[in-house]
C-alpha positions as CSV (number, residue, x, y, z in Angstrom):
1,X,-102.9,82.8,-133.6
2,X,-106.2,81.9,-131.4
3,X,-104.5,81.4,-128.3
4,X,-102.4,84.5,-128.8
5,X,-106.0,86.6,-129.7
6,X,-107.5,85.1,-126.2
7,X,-103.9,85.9,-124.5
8,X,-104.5,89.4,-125.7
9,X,-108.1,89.7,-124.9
10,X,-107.3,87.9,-120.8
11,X,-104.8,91.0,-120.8
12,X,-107.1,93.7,-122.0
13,X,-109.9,92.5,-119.8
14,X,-107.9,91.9,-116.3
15,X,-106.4,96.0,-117.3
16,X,-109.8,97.0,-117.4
17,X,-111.2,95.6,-114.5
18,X,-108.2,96.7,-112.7
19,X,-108.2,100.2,-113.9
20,X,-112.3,100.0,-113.0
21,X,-111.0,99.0,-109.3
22,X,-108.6,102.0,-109.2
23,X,-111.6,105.0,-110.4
24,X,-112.8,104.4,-107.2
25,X,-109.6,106.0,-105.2
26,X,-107.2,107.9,-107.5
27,X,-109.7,111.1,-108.2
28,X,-110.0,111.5,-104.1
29,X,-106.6,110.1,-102.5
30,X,-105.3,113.3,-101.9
31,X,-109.4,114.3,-100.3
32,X,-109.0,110.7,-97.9
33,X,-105.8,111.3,-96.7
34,X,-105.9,115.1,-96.0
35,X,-109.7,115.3,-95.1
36,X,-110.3,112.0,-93.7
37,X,-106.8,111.3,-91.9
38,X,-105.8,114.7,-91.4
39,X,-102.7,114.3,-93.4
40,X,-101.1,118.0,-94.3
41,X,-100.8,119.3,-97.9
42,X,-96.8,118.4,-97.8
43,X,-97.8,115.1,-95.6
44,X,-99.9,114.2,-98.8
45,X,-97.2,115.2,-100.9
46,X,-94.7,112.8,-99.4
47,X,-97.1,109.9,-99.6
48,X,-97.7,110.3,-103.5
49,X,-93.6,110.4,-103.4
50,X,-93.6,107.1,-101.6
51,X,-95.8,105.6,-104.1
52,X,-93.3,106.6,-106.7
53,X,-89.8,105.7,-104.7
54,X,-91.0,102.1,-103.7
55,X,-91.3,101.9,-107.6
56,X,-88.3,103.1,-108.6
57,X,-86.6,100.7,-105.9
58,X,-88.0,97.7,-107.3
59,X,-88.0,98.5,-111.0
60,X,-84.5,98.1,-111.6
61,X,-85.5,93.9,-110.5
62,X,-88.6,93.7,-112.5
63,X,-87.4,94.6,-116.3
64,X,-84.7,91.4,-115.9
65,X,-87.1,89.6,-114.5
66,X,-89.4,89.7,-117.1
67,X,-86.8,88.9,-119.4
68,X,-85.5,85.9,-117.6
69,X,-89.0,84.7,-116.3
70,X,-91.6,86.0,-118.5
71,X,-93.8,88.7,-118.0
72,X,-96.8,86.8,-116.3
73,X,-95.3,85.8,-113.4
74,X,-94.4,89.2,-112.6
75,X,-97.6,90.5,-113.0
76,X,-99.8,88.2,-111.0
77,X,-97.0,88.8,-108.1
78,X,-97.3,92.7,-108.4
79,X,-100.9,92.4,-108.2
80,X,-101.5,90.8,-105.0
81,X,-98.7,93.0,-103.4
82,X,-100.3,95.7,-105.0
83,X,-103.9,94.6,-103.7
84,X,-102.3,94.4,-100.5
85,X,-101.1,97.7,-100.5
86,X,-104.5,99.0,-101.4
87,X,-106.1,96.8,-98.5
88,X,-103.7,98.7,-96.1
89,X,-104.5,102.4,-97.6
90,X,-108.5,101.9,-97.1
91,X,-108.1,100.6,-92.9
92,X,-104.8,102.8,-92.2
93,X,-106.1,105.5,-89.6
94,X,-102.0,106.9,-89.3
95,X,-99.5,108.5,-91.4
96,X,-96.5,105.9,-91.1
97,X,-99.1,103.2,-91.8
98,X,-100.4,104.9,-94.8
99,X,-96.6,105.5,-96.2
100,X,-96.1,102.2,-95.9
101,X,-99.4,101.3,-97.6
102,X,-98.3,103.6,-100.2
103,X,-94.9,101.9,-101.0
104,X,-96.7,98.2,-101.1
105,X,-99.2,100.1,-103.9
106,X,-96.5,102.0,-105.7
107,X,-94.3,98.9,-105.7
108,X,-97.0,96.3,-106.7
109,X,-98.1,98.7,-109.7
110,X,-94.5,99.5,-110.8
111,X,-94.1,95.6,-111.4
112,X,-97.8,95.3,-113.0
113,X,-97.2,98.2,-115.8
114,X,-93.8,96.8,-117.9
115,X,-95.1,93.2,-117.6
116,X,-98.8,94.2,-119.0
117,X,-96.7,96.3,-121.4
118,X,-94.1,93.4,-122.8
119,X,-97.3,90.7,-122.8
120,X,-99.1,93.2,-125.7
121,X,-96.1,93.5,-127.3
122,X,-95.6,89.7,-127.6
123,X,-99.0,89.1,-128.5
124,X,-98.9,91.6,-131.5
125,X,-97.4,92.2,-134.7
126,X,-95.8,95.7,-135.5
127,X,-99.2,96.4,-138.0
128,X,-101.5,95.9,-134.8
129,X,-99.4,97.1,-131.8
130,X,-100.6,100.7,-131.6
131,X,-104.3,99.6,-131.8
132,X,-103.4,97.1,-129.1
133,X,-101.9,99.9,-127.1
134,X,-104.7,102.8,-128.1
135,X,-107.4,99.8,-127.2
136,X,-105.5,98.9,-123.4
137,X,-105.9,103.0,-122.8
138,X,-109.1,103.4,-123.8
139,X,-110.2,100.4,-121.8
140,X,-108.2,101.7,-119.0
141,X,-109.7,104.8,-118.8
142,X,-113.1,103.4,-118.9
143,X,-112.6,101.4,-116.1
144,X,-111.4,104.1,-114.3
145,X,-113.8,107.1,-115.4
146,X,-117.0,104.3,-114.5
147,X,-114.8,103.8,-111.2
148,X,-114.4,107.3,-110.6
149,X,-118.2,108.2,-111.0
150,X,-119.3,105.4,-108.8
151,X,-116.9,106.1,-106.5
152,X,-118.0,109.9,-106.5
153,X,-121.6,108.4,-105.5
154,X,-120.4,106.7,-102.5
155,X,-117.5,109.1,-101.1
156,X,-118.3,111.2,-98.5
157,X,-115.8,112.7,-96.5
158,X,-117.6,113.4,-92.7
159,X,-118.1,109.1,-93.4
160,X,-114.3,107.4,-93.0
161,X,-115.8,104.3,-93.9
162,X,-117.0,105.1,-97.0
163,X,-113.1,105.6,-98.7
164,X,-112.5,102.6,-96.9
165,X,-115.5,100.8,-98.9
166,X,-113.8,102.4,-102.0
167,X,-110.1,100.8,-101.1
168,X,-111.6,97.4,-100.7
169,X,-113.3,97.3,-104.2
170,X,-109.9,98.6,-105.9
171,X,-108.5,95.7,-103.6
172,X,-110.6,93.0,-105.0
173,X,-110.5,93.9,-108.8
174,X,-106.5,93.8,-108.6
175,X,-107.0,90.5,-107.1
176,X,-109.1,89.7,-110.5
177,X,-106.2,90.9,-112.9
178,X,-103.7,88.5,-111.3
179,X,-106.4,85.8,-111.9
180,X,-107.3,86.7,-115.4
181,X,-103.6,87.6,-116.5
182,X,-102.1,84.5,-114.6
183,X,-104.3,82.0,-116.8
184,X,-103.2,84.0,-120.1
185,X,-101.2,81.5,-122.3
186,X,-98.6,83.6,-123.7
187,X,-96.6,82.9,-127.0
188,X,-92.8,82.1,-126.6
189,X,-90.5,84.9,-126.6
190,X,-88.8,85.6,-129.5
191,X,-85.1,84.1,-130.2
192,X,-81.9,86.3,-130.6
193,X,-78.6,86.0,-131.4
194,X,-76.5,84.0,-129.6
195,X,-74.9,85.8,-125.9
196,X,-77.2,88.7,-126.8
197,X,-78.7,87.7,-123.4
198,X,-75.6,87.2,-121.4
199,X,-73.8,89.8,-119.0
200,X,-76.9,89.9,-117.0
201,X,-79.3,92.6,-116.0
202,X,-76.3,95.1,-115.3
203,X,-75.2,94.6,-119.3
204,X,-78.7,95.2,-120.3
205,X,-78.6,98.6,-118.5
206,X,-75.4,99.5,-120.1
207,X,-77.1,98.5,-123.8
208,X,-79.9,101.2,-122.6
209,X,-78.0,103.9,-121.7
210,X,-75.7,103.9,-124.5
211,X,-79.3,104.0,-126.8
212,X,-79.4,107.4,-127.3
213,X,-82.9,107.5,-128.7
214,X,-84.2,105.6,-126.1
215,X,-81.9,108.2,-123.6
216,X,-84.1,110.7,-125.5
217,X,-87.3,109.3,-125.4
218,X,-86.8,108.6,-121.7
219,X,-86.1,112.6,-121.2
220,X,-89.1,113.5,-122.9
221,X,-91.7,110.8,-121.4
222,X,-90.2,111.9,-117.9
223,X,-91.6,115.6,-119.2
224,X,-94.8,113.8,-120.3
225,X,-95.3,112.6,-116.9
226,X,-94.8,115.3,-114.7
227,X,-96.5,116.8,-116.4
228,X,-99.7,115.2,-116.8
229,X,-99.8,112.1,-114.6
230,X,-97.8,113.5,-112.0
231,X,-100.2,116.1,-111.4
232,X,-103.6,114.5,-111.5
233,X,-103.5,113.0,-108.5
234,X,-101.8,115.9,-106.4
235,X,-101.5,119.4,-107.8
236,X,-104.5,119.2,-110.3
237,X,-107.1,118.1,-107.3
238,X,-105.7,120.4,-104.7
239,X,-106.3,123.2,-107.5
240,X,-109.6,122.0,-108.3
241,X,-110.8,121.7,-104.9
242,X,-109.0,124.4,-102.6
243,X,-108.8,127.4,-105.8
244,X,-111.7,126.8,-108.1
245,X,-113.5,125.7,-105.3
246,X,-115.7,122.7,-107.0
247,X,-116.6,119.6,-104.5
248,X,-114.8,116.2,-104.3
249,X,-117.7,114.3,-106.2
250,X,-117.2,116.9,-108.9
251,X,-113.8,115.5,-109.2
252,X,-115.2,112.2,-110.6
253,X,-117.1,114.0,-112.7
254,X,-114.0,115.6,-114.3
255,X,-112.5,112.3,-114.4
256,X,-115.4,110.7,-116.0
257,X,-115.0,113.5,-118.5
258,X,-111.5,113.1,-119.4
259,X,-112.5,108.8,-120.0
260,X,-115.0,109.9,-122.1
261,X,-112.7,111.9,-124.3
262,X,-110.4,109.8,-124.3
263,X,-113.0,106.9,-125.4
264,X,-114.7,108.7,-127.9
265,X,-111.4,110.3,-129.3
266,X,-109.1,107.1,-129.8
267,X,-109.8,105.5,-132.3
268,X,-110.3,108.9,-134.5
269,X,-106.9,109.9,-133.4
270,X,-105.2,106.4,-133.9
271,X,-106.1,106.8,-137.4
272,X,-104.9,110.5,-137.8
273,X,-101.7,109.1,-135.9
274,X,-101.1,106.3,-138.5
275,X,-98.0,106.6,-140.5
276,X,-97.4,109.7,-139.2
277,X,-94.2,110.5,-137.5
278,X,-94.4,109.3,-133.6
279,X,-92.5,112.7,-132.7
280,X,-94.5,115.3,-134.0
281,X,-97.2,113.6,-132.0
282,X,-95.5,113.9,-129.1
283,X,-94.8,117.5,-129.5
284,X,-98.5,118.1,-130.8
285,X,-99.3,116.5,-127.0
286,X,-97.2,119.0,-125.6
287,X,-99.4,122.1,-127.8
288,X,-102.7,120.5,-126.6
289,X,-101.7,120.4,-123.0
290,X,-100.1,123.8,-123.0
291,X,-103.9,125.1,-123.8
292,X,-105.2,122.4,-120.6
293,X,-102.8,124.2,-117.5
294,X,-104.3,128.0,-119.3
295,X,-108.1,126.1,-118.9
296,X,-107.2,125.6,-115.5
297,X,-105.9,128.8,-114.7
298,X,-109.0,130.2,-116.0
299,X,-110.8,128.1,-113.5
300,X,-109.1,129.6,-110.5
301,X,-110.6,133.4,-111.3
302,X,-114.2,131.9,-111.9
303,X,-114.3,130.1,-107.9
304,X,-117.2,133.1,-107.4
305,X,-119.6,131.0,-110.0
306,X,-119.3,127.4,-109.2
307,X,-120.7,126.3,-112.2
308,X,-118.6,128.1,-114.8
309,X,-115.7,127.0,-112.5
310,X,-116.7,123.3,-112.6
311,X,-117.3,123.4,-116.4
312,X,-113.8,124.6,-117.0
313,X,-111.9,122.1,-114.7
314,X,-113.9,119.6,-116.4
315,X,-112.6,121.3,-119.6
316,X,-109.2,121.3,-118.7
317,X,-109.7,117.4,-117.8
318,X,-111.0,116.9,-121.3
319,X,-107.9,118.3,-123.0
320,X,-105.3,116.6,-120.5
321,X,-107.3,113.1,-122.4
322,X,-106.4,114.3,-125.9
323,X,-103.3,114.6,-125.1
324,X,-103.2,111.6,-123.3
325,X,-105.2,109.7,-126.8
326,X,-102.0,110.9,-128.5
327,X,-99.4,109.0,-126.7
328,X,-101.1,105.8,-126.3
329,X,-100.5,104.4,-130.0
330,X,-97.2,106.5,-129.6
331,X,-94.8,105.5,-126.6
332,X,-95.2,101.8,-125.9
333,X,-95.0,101.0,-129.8
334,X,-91.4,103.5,-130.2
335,X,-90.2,101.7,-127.1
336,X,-91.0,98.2,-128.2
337,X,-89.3,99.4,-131.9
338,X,-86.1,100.8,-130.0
339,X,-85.7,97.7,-127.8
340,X,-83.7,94.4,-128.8
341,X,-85.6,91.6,-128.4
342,X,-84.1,89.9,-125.3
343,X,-84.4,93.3,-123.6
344,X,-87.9,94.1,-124.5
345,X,-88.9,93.7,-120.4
346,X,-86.0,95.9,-119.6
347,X,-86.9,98.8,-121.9
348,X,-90.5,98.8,-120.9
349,X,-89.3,98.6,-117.2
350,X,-87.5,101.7,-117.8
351,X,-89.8,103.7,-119.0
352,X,-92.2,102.9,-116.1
353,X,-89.4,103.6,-113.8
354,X,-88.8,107.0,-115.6
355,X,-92.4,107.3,-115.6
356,X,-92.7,106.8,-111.4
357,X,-89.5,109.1,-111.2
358,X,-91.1,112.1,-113.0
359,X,-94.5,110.8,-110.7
360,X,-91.7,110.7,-107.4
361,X,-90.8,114.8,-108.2
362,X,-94.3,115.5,-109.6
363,X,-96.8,115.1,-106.4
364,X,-93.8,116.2,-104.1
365,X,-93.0,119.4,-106.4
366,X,-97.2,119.9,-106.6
367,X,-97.6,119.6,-103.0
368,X,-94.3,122.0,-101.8
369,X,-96.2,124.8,-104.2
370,X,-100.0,124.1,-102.6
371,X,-98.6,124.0,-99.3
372,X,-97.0,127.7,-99.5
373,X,-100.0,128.4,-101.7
374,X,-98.5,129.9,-104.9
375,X,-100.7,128.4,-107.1
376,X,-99.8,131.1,-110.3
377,X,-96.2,130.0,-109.9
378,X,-97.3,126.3,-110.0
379,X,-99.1,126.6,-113.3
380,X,-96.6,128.7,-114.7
381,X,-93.8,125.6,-114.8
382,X,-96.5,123.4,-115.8
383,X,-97.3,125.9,-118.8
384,X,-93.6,126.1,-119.8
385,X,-93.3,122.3,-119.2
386,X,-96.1,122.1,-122.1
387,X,-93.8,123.8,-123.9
388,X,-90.2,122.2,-123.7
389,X,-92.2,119.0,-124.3
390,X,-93.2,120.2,-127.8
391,X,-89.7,121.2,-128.0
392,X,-88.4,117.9,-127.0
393,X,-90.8,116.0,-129.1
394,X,-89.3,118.0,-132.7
395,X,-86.0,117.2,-132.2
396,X,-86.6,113.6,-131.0
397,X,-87.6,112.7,-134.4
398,X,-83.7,113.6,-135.8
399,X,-82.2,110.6,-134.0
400,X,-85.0,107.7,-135.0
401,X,-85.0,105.8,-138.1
402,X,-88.2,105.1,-140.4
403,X,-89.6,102.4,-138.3
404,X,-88.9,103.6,-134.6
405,X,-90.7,106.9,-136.0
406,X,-93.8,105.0,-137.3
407,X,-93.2,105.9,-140.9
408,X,-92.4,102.1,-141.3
409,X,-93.9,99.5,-140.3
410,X,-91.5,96.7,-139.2
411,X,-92.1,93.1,-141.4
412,X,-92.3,91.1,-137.8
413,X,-93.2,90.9,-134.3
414,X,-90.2,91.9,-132.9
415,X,-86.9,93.7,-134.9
416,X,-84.9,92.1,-136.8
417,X,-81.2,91.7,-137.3
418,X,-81.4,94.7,-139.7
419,X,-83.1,97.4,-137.5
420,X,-80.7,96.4,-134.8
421,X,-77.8,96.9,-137.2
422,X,-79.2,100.6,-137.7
423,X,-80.5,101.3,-134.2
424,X,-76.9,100.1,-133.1
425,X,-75.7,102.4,-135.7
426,X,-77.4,105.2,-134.0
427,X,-76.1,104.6,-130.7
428,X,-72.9,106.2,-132.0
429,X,-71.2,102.8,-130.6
430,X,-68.8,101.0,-134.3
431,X,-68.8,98.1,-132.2
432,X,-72.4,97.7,-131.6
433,X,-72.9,98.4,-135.3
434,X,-70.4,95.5,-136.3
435,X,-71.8,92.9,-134.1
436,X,-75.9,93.6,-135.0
437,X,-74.9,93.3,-138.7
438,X,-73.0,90.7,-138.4
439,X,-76.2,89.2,-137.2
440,X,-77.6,90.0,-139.7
């Protein structure tokens, strides 16, 4: 139990520091590479895309691989080719250099998230996951609101070698996560039945897809991140800085803003979130966020008074983190309670790849609208995204039993024979049903 709390605390510390690294590029990417390296709007575009495609092309490796190997491994190797990647980004003076810098980033990360993701979950019980997941998001975004507000101290765009500065630090703290992660003495995964494992990686992808509440939950997380993360980075700063007119260091300020939120709001919310039922929280993020994008289209008609147009971006960042302190004790818990066992690295793979494909259409969809300039049109889908995700998140809750829906709390660190029996139940499949209670 003590070397899984320091496992735990290794993984939680090495996130953070990471997370601190990366404040101090993601609020001014999109200012660096159309400012700085004279990138276009749609140019910009394309490289947040590549950060998301290189994921999705190695994601489909790294949730078997986890399974097979164990999830350290795979996350001391995507640091360092994400640290590389970052390395590239700060010193790249071209746009095919900074592409491919992008895809060494995007790739290194996509590895990093389901491996982090299936340690917490093997270093927890069902009573302490969602703490464990609120506590990783808060500390996240800690890291990288401090980042961001440094970073917004330093940056200044007539000085290239300032965002270079900035690409080096984020550099050197993901060097630090594969140091602290990779000394992380993780407990054994958990046994299952036997030839649940064999088929390969191509059977475990056939198991998913004929999940249909994990086929749900993937539709509505893809929502979530367009959304919200997809935007941030792209659509959300272009808005910021080119309609409401407030300067790049005011973007860290925002940034710092929605960290603080989300800090001060997590733990209230992972109590109100308790025992309640994961998908109305989901479609209460959807409510909250619907009220963010109308914020930020206030913004844009107050650019004549930069103050009242900085207070509401920074208002509209605060609201995207409520939303945000919703889903962190929400989505990695109702994965880890949907997946089997020996496929716990593939689930959690596949919601980081649906996560990098909603991020792949999200900064390329952003940057098509800011580069022809219809910004009303461009908050409109957002607004109406808001919307179906609230939708979504009702009618998610029809197909999950007790447990997945956090009414129950599972008896042990991983399902048992019986939730597989009803989760293969649910997947419409006799067969499936048979074998799991059997099992049991």
């Amino acid at each position: 139990m003590v070397a899984t709390t320091t496992a735990l605390r290794r993984i939680q510390l090495g996130n953070a520091l990471a997370a601190f690294g990366s404040g101090f590029t993601v609020p001014f990417l999109f200012v660096y590479v159309t400012r700085v390296r004279d990138m276009s709007a749609g140019q910009a575009g394309l490289m947040f895309s590549v950060l998301a495609v290189a994921a999705l092309v190695v994601l489909p490796f790294v949730g078997p691989g986890i399974d097979r190997r164990g999830p350290r491994p795979v996350a001391v190797v995507g640091a360092l080719v994400a640290a590389a990647g970052s390395l590239t980004l700060g010193f790249a003076a071209h746009p095919p250099l900074i592409l491919a810098a992008a895809g060494l980033l995007g790739a290194g990360i996509a590895a990093i998230q389901p491996a982090l993701a299936t340690m917490i979950v093997r270093c927890t019980t069902p009573q302490t996951r969602s703490r464990a997941f609120a506590l990783q998001f808060t500390f996240n975004n800690l890291g990288l609101g401090i980042g961001g507000l440094i970073g917004g101290l330093i940056v200044d765009p007539s000085r290239p070698a300032s965002f270079t500065v900035l690409f080096v630090v984020e550099a050197a703290m993901i060097v630090v996560l594969a140091l602290v992660v990779g000394g992380a003495r993780m407990p054994a995964a958990a046994p299952h039945a036997a030839g649940a494992g064999d088929g390969g990686p191509k059977a475990g992808w056939r198991h998913l897809l004929r999940d249909r509440a994990m086929v749900r939950l993937s539709v509505v997380s893809a929502l979530i991140f367009f959304t919200c993360y997809g935007q941030f980075e792209s659509g959300l700063a272009a808005f910021a800085t080119e309609v409401s007119r407030i300067s790049p260091s005011m973007l860290g300020v925002a940034l710092a803003a929605n960290t603080l939120v989300i800090v001060v709001a997590q733990l209230a919310v992972l109590r109100i979130v308790t025992r309640r039922r994961r998908s109305m929280v989901i479609a209460a993020t959807g409510v909250v966020w619907l009220l963010a994008w109308i914020v930020t289209a206030v913004s844009g008609l107050l650019h004549g008074n930069a103050a009242l147009a900085a207070v509401t971006i920074v208002a509209a960042y605060g609201l995207l983190g409520i939303g945000e302190s919703l889903l962190a004790p929400t989505l990695g818990p109702m994965v880890a309670d949907l997946a089997p066992a020996h496929l716990l690295g593939q689930y959690n793979a596949a919601q980081s790849l649906v996560k990098q494909l909603a991020m792949a259409v999200g900064p390329a969809f952003a940057g098509a609208m800011v580069g022809a300039g219809i910004y009303g049109p461009y908050l409109v889908v957002l607004m109406a995204c808001s919307v179906l995700i609230a939708v979504l998140g009702v009618r998610l809750g029809r197909g999950l039993s007790p447990v997945q829906n956090g009414l129950v709390v599972a008896s042990s660190s991983t399902q048992g024979p019986a939730e597989r029996a009803e989760q293969a139940g649910r997947s419409g499949r006799p067969e499936d049903a048979k074998a799991a209670a059997l099992a049991a």
